[in-house]
N, CA, C and O atoms as CSV, one atom per row, in Angstrom:
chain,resi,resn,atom,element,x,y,z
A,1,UNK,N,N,-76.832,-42.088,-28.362
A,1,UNK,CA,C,-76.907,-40.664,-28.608
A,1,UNK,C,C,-78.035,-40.030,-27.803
A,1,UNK,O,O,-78.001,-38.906,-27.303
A,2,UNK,N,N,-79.195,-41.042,-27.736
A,2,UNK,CA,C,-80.710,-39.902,-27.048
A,2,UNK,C,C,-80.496,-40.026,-25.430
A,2,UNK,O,O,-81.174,-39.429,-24.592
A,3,UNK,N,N,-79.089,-41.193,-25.083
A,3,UNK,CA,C,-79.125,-40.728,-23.715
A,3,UNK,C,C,-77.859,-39.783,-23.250
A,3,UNK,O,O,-77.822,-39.268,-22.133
A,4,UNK,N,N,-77.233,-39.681,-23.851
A,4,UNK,CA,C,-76.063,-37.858,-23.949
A,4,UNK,C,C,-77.145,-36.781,-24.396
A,4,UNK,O,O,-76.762,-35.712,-23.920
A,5,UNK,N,N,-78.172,-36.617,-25.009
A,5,UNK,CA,C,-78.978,-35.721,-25.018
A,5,UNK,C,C,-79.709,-35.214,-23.805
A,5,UNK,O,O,-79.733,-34.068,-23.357
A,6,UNK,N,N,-80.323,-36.342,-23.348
A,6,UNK,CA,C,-81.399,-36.630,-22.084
A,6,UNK,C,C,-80.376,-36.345,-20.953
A,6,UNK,O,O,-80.774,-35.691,-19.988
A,7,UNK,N,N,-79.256,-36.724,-20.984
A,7,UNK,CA,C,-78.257,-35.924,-19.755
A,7,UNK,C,C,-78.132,-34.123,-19.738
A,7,UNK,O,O,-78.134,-33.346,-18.783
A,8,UNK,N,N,-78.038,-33.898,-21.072
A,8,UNK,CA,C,-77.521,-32.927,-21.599
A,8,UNK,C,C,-78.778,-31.529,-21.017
A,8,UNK,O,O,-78.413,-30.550,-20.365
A,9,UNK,N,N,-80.206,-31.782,-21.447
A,9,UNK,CA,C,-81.376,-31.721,-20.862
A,9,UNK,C,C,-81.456,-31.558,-19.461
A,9,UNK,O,O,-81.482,-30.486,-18.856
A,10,UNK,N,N,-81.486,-32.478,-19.082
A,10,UNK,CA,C,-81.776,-32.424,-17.633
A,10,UNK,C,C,-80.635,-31.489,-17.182
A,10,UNK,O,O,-80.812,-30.658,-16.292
A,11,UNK,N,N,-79.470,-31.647,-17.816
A,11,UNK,CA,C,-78.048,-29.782,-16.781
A,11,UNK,C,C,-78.999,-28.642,-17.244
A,11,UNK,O,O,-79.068,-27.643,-16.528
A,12,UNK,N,N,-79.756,-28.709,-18.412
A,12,UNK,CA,C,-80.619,-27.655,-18.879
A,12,UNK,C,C,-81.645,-27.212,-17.763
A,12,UNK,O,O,-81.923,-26.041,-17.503
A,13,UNK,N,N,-82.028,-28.035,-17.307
A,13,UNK,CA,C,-83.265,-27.816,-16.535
A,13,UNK,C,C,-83.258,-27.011,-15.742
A,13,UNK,O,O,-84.280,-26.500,-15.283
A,14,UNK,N,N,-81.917,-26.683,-15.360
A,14,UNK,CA,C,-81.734,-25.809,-13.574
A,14,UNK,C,C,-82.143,-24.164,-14.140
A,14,UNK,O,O,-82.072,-24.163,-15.369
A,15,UNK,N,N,-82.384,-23.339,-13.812
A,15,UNK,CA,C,-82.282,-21.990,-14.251
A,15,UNK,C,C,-80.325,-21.496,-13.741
A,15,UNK,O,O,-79.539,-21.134,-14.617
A,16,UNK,N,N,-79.972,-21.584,-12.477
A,16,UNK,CA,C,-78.823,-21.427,-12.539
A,16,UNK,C,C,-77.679,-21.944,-13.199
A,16,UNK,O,O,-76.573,-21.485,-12.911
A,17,UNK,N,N,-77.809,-22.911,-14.115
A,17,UNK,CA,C,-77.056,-23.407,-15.080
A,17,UNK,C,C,-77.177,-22.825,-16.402
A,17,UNK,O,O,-76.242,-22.894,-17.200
A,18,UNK,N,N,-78.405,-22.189,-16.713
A,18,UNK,CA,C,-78.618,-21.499,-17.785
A,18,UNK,C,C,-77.894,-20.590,-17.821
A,18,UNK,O,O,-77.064,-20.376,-18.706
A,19,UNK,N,N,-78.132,-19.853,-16.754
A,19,UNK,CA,C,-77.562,-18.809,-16.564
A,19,UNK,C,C,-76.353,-18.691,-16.777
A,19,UNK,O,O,-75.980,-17.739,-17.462
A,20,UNK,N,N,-75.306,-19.718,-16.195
A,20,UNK,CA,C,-73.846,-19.744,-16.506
A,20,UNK,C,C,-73.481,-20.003,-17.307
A,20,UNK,O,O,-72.336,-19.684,-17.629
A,21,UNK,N,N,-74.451,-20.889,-18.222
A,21,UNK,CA,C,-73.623,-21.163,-19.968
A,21,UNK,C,C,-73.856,-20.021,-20.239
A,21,UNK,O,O,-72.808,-19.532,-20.662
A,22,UNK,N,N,-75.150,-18.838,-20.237
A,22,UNK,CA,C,-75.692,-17.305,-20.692
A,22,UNK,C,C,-73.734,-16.882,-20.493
A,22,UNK,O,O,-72.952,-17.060,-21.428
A,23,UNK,N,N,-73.369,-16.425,-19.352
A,23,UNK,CA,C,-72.246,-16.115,-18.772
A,23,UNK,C,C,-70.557,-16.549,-19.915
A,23,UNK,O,O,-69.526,-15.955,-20.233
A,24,UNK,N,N,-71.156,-17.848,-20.153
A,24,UNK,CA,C,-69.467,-18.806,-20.385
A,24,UNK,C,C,-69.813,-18.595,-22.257
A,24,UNK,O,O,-68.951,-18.957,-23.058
A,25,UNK,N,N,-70.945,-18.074,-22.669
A,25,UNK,CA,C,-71.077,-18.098,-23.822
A,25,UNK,C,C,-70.305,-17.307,-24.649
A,25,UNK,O,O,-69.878,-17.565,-25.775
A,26,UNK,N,N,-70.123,-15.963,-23.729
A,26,UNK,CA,C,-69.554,-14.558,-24.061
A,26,UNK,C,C,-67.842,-14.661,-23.955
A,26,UNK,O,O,-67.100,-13.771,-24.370
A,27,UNK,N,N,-67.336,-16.031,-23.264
A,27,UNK,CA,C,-66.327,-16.428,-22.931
A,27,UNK,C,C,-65.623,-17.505,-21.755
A,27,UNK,O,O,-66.215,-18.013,-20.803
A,28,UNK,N,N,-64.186,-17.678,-22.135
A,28,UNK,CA,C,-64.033,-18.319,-21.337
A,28,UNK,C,C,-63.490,-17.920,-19.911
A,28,UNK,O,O,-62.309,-17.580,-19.986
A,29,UNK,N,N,-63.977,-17.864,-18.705
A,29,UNK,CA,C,-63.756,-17.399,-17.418
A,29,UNK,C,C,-63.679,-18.630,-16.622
A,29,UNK,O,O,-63.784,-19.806,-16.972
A,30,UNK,N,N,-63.443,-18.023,-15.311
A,30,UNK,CA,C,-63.013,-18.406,-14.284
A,30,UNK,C,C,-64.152,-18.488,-12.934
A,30,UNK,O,O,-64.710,-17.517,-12.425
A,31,UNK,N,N,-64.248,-19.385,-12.686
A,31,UNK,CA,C,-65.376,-19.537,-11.485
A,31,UNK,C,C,-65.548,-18.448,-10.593
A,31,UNK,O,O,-66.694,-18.169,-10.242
A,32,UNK,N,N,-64.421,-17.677,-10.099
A,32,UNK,CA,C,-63.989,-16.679,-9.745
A,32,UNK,C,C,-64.684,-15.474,-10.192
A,32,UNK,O,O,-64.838,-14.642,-9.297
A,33,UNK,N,N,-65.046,-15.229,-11.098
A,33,UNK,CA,C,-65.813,-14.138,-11.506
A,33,UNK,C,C,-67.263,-14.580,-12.434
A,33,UNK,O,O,-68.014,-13.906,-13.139
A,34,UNK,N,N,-67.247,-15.839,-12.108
A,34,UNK,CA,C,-68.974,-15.835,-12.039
A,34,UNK,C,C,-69.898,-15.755,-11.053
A,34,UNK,O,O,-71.101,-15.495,-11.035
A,35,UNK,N,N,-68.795,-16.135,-9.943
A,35,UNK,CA,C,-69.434,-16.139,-8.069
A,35,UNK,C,C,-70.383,-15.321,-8.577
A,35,UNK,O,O,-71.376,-15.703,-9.197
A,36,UNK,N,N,-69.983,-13.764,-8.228
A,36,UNK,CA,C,-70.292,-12.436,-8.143
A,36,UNK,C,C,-71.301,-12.021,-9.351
A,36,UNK,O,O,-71.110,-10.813,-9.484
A,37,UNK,N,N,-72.129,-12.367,-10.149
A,37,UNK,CA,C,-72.931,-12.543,-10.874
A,37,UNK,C,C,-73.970,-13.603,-10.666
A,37,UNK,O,O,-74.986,-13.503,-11.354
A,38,UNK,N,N,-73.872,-14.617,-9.813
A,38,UNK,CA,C,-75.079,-15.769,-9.340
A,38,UNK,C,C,-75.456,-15.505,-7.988
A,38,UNK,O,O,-74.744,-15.046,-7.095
A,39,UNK,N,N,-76.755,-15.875,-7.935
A,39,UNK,CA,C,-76.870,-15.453,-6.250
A,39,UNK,C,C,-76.808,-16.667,-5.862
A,39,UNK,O,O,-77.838,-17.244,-5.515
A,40,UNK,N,N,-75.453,-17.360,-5.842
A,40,UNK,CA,C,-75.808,-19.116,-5.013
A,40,UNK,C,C,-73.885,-18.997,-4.669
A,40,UNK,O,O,-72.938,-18.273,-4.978
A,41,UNK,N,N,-74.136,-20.088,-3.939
A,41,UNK,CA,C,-72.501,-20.023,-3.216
A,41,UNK,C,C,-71.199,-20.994,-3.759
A,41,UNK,O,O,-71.538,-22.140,-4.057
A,42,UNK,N,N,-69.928,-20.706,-3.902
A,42,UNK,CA,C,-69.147,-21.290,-4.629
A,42,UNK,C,C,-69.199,-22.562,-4.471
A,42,UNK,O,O,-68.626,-23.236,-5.326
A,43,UNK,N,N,-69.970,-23.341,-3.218
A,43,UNK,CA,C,-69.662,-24.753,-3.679
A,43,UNK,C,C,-71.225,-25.826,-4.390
A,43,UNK,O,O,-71.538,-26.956,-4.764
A,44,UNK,N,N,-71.791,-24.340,-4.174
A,44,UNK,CA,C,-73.227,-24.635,-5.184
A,44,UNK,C,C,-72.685,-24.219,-6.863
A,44,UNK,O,O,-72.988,-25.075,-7.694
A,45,UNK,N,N,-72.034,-23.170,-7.319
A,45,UNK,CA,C,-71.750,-22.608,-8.260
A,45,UNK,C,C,-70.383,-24.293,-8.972
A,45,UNK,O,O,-70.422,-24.896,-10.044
A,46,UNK,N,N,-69.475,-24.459,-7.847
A,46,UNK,CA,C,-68.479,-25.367,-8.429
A,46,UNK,C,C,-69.382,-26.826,-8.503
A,46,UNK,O,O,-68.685,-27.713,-8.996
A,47,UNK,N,N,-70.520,-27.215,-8.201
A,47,UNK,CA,C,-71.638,-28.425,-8.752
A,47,UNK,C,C,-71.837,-28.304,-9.496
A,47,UNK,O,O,-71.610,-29.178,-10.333
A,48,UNK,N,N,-72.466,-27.046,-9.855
A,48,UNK,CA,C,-73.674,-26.760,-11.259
A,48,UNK,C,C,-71.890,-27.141,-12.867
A,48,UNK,O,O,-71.900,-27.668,-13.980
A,49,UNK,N,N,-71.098,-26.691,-12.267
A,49,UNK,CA,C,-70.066,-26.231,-13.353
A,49,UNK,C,C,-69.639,-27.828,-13.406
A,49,UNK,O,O,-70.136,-28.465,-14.335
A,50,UNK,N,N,-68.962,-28.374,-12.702
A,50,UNK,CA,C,-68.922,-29.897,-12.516
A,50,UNK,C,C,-70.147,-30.288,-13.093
A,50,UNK,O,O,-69.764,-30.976,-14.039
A,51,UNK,N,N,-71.192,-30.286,-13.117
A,51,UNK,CA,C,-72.241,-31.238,-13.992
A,51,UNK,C,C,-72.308,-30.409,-15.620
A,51,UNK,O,O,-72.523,-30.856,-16.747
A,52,UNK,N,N,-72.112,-29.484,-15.278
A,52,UNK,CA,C,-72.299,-29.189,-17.045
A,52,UNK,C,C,-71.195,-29.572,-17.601
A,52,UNK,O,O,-71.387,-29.739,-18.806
A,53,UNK,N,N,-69.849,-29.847,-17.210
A,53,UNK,CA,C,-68.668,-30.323,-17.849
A,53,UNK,C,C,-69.074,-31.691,-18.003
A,53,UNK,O,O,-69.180,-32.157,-19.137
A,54,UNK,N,N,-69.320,-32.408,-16.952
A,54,UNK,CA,C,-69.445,-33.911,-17.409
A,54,UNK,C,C,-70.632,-34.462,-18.134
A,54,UNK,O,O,-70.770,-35.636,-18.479
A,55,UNK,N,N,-71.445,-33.511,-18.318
A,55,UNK,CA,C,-72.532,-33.949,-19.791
A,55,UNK,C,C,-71.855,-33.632,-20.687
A,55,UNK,O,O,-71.777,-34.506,-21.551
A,56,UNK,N,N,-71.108,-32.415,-20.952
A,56,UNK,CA,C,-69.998,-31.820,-22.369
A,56,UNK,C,C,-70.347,-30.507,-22.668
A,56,UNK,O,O,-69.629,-29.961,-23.505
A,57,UNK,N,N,-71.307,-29.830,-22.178
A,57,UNK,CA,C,-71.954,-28.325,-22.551
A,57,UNK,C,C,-70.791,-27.907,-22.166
A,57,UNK,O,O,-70.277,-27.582,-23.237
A,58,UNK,N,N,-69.882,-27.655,-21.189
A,58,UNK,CA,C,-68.225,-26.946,-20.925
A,58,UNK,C,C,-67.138,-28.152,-21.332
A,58,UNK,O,O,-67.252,-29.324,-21.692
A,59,UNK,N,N,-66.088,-27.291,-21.098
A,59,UNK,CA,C,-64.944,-27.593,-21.616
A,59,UNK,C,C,-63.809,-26.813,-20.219
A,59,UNK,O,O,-63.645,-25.624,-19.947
A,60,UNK,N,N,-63.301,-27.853,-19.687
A,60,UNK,CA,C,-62.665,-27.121,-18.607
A,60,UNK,C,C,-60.752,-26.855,-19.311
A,60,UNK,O,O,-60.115,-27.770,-19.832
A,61,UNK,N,N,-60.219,-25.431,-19.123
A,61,UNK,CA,C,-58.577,-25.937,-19.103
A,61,UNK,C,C,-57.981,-25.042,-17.802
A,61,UNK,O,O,-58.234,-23.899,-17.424
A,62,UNK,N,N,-57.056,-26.104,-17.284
A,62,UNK,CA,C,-56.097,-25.562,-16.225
A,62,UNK,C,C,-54.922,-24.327,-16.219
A,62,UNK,O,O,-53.852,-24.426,-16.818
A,63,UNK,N,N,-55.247,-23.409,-15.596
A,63,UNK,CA,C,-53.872,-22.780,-15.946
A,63,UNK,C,C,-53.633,-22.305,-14.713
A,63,UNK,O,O,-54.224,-21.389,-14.140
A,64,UNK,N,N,-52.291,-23.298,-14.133
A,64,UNK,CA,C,-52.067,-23.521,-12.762
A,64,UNK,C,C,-53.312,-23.640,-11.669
A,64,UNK,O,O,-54.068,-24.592,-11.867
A,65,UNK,N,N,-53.532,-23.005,-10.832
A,65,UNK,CA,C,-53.987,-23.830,-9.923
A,65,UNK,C,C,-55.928,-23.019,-10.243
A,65,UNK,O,O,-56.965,-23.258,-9.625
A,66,UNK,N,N,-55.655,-21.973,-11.560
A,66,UNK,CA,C,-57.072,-21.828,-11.903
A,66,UNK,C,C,-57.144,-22.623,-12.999
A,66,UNK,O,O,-56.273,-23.071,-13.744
A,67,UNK,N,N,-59.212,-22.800,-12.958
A,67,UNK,CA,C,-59.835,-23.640,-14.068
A,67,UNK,C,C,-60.761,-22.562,-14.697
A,67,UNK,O,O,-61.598,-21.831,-14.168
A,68,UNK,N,N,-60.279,-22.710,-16.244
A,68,UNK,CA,C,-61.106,-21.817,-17.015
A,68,UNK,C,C,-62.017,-22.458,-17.859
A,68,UNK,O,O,-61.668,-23.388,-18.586
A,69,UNK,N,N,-63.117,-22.045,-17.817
A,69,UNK,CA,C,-64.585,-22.823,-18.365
A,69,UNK,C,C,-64.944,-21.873,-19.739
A,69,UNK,O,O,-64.938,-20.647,-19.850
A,70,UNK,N,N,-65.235,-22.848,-20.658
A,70,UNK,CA,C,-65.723,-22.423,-21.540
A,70,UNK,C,C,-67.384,-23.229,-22.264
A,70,UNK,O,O,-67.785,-24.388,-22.159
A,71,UNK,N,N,-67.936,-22.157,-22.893
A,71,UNK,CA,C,-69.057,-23.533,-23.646
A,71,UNK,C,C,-68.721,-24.218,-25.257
A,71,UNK,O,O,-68.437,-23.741,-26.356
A,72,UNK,N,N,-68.900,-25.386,-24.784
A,72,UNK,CA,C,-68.793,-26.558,-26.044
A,72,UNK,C,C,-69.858,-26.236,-27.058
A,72,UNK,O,O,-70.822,-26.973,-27.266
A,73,UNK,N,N,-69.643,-25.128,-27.660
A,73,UNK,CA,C,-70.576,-24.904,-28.840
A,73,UNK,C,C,-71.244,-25.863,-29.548
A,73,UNK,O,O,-72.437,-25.771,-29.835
A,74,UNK,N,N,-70.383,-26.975,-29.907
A,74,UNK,CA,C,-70.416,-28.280,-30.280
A,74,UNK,C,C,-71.607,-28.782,-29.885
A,74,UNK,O,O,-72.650,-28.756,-30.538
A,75,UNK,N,N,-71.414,-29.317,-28.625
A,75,UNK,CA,C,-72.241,-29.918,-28.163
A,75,UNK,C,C,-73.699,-28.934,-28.332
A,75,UNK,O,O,-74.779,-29.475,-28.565
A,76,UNK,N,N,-73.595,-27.784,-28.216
A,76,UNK,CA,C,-75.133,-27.205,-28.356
A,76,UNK,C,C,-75.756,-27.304,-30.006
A,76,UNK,O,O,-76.908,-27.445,-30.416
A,77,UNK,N,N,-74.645,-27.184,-30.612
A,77,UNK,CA,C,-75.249,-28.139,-31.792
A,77,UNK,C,C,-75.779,-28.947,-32.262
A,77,UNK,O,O,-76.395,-28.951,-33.328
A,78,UNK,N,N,-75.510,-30.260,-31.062
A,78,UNK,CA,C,-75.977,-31.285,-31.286
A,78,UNK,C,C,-77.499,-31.581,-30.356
A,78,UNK,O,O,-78.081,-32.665,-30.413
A,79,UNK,N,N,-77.884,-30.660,-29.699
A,79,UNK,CA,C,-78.867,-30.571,-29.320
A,79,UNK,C,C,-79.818,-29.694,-29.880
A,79,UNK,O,O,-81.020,-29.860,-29.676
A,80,UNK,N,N,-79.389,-28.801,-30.549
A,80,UNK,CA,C,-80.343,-28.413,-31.735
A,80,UNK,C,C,-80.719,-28.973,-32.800
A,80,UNK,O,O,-81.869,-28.877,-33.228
A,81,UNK,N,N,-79.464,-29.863,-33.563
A,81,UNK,CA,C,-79.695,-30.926,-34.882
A,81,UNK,C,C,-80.938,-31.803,-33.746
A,81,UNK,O,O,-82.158,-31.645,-33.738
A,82,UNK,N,N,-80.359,-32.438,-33.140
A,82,UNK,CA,C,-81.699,-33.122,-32.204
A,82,UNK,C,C,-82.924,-32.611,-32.489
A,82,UNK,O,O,-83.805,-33.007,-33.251
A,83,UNK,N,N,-82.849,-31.655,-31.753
A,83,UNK,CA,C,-84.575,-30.666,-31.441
A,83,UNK,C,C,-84.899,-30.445,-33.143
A,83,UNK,O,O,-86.113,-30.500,-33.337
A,84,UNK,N,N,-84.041,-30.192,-34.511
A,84,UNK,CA,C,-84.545,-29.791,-35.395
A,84,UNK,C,C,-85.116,-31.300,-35.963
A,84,UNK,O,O,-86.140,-31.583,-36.585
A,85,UNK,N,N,-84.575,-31.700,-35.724
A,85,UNK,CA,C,-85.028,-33.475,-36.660
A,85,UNK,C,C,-85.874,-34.116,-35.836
A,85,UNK,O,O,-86.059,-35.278,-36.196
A,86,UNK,N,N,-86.584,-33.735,-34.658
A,86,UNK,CA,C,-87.618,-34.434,-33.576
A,86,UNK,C,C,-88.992,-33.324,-34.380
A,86,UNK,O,O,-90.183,-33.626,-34.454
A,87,UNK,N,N,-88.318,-31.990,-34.911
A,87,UNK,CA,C,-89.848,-31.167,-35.555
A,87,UNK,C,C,-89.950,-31.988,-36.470
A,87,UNK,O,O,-91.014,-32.601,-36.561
A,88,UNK,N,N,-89.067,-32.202,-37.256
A,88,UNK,CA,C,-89.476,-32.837,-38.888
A,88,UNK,C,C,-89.908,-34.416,-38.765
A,88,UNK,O,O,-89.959,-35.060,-39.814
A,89,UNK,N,N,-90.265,-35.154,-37.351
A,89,UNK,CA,C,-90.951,-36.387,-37.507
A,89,UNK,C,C,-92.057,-36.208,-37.539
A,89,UNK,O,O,-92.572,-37.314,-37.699
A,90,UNK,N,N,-92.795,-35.470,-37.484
A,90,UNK,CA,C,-94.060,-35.969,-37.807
A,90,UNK,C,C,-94.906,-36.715,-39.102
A,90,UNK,O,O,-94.459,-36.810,-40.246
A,91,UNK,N,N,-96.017,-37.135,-38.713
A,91,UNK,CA,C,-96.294,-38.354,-39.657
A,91,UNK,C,C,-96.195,-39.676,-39.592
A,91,UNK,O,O,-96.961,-40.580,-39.925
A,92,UNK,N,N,-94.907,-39.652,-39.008
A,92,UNK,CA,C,-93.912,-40.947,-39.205
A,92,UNK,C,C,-94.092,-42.245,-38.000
A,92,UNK,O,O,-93.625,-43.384,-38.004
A,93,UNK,N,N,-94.949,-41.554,-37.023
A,93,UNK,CA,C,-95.148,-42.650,-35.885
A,93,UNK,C,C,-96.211,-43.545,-36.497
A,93,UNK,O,O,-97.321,-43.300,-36.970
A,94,UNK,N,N,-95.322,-44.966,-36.292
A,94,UNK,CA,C,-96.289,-46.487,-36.519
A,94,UNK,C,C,-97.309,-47.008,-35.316
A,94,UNK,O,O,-98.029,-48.003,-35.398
A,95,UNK,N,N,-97.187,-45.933,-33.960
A,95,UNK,CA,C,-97.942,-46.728,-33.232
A,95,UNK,C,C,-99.200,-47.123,-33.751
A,95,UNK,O,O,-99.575,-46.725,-34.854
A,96,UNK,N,N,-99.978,-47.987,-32.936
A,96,UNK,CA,C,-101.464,-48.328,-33.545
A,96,UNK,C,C,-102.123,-48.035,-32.593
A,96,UNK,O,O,-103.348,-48.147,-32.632
């Protein structure tokens, strides 16, 4: 599980990836009309979207020869249950 997180994280890291879940949050679209809202180029824009699908933050479906992206709410769930249960350890470390 903490290394699907630590993937999950690091797609976080980019600012232009933020940005496009910001974008895919409001719905599900088409690469096509996120171009024109990022200042980076479609085969920089079709990477960033390719890596956030294959950590799980999107959800790609085909309809014909377009791909419509959406965000895996889900999955941002599970990176918040994460982040909320990493506040509530404290105390609890045995190092010496």
């Amino acid at each position: 599980m903490k290394d699907k997180i630590a993937l999950m994280c690091k797609a976080l890291s980019d600012e232009n990836r933020l940005t496009i879940l910001e974008l895919l949050v409001k719905g599900e679209t088409c690469g096509c009309t996120l171009i024109d809202k990022l200042p980076i180029s479609q085969p920089t824009l079709s990477y960033h979207l390719n890596l956030l699908n294959e950590v799980g933050l999107t959800r790609v479906t085909k309809e014909g020869t377009w791909k419509k992206y959406k965000v895996d709410k889900e999955q941002i769930d599970v990176i918040i249950t994460y982040l909320e249960e990493l506040k509530h350890l404290e105390g609890m470390c045995d190092i010496v």
